[in-house]
N, C-alpha and C positions, 0 to 999 in steps of 0.2 A: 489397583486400576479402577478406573470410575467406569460404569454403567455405560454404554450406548445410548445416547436418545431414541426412547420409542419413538417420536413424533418426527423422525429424519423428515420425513419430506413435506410437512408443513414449514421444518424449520430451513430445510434448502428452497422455498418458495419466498422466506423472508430474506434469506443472505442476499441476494443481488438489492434490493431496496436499503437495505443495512447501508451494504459497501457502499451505492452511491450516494447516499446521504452523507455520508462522513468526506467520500473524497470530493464532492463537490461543494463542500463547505468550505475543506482545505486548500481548495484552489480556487475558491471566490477571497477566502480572505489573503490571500498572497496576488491577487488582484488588484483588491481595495488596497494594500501595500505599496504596490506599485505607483499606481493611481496618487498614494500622499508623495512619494518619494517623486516624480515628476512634476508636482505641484508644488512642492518646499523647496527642490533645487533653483528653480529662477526666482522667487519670492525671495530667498536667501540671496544671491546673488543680486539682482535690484536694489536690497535694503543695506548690503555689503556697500553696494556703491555710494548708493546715497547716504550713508553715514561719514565712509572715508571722503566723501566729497568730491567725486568722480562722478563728470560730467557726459560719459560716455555710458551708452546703455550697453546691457548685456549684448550679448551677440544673436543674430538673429533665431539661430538654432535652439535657443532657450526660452524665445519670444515665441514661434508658430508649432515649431517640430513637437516640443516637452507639450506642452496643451493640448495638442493634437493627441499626442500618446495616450496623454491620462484621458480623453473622453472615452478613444478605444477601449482601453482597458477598463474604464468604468462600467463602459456595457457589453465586456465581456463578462465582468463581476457581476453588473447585475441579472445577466443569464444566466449564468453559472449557480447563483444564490437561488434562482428561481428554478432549476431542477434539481437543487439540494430538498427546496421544500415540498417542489411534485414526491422526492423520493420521501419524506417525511411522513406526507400522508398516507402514502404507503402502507408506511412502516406502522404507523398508528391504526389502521384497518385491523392488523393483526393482533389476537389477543394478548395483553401486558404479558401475562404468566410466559410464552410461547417466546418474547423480547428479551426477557429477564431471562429466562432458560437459556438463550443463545449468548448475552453477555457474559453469565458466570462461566458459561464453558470455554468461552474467549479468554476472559480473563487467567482461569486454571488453565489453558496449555499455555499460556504466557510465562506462568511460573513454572512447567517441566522444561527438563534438559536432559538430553540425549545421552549425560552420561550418568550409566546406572540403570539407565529405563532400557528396555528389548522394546517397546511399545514407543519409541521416541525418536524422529529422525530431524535433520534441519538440513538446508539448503540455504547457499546464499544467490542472491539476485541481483547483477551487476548493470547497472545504469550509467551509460555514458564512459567516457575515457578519459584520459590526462587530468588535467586538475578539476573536470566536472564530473568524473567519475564517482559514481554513487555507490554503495554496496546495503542492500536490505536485506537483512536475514530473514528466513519465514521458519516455523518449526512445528510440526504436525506431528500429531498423534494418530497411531494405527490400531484399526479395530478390524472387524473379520472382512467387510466388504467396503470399506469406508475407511479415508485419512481424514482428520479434521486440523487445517491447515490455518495459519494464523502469520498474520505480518508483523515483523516485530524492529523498529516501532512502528506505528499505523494501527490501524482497525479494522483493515481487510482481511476477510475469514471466507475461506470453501468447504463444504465438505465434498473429497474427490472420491468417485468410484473407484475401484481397486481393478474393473475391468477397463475402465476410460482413462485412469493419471496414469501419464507415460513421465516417466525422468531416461532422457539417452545419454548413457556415459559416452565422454571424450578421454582424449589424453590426460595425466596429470599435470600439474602448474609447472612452471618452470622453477619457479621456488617455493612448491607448496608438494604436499603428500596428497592434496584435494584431488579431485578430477573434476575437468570440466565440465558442464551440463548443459543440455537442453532442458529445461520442466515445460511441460504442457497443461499449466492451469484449467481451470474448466471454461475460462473466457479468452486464454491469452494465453503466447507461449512465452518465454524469456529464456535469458542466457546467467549462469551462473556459475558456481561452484556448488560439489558436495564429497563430505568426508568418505574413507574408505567403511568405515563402521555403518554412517546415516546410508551408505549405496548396499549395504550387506542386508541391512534390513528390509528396506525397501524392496531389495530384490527377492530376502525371504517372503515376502508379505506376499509380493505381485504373484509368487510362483504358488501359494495358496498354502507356504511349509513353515509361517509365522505362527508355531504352536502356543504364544502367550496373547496372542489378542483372543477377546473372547467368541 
């Protein structure tokens, strides 16, 4: 089992600047995305016409609507881009060594799994319904008064108090062994799944009868 960080709460003063660096990156450049994708659809279809030799113009909805869109969304990308890099500077205030120390240990719970480890639990995090439904898995590592919690995929990381991270068991799935969840992040609740082993632990942990964290 790896060491605790002494530096916990330097390095809980740089997570929230971390996280929204990365997620406001990832959703300025699914922006700019947009933004090309509402610009190439009437260009394409104009240059479609004009080759097959088609004298009638696109439709109007391709002409005012699609331009309209992609400005919107341009400057919502370029807002979005512009608190990526407020949270940047941030993040550069803070000393390299303190950045690096948080990455490696990002990266290590990324490669533990829950099965084998007493010290290892995951959850999953269910986004939306029917064919937009999402599912992220997160998997956290527990230590005596601290989980160090990590999204997988993504690069969102907490570390949660052991007095403050609530998980509320529901029923189990209708075709799963899992049970339902509430997790209560340290910024956000959500809704998910978690295994009967990852809720055993968790529940050791919380109740303070987790004899293998240190």
């Amino acid at each position: 089992m790896a060491e605790f960080p002494e530096d916990i709460r330097q390095l809980k003063e740089l997570i929230p600047y971390r996280n929204n660096y990365y997620i406001f990156k990832d959703q300025a450049i699914q922006y700019f995305i947009i933004v090309a994708v509402f610009i190439i659809i009437p260009v394409f279809l104009f240059l479609a016409g004009t080759y097959s030799g088609r004298s009638d113009a696109p439709p109007i909805v391709f002409i005012v609507l699609f331009p309209l869109l992609a400005v919107v969304f341009l400057v919502t990308g370029i807002i979005t881009q512009n608190r990526s890099r407020q949270a940047k500077e941030k993040l550069d205030s803070f000393p390299p060594r303190l950045i690096s120390e948080l990455d490696n240990l990002v990266e290590r719970v990324k490669g533990l799994s829950p099965e084998g480890n007493t010290d290892v639990f995951d959850f999953q995090h269910v986004v939306g319904a029917g064919k937009s439904r999402t599912v992220h898995k997160w998997i956290g590592e527990l230590f005596s008064d601290y989980a160090l919690i990590v999204r997988i995929p993504g690069t969102e990381v907490f570390f949660a108090q052991r007095d403050k991270f609530l998980i509320e068991k529901g029923d189990k799935g209708l075709f799963s062994s899992s049970f339902y969840a509430e997790i209560h992040l340290p910024d956000r609740k959500v809704h998910g799944y978690i295994s009967p082993e990852s809720w055993y632990k968790y529940q050791q942990w919380k109740e303070g009868k987790f004899s293998d964290t240190p």
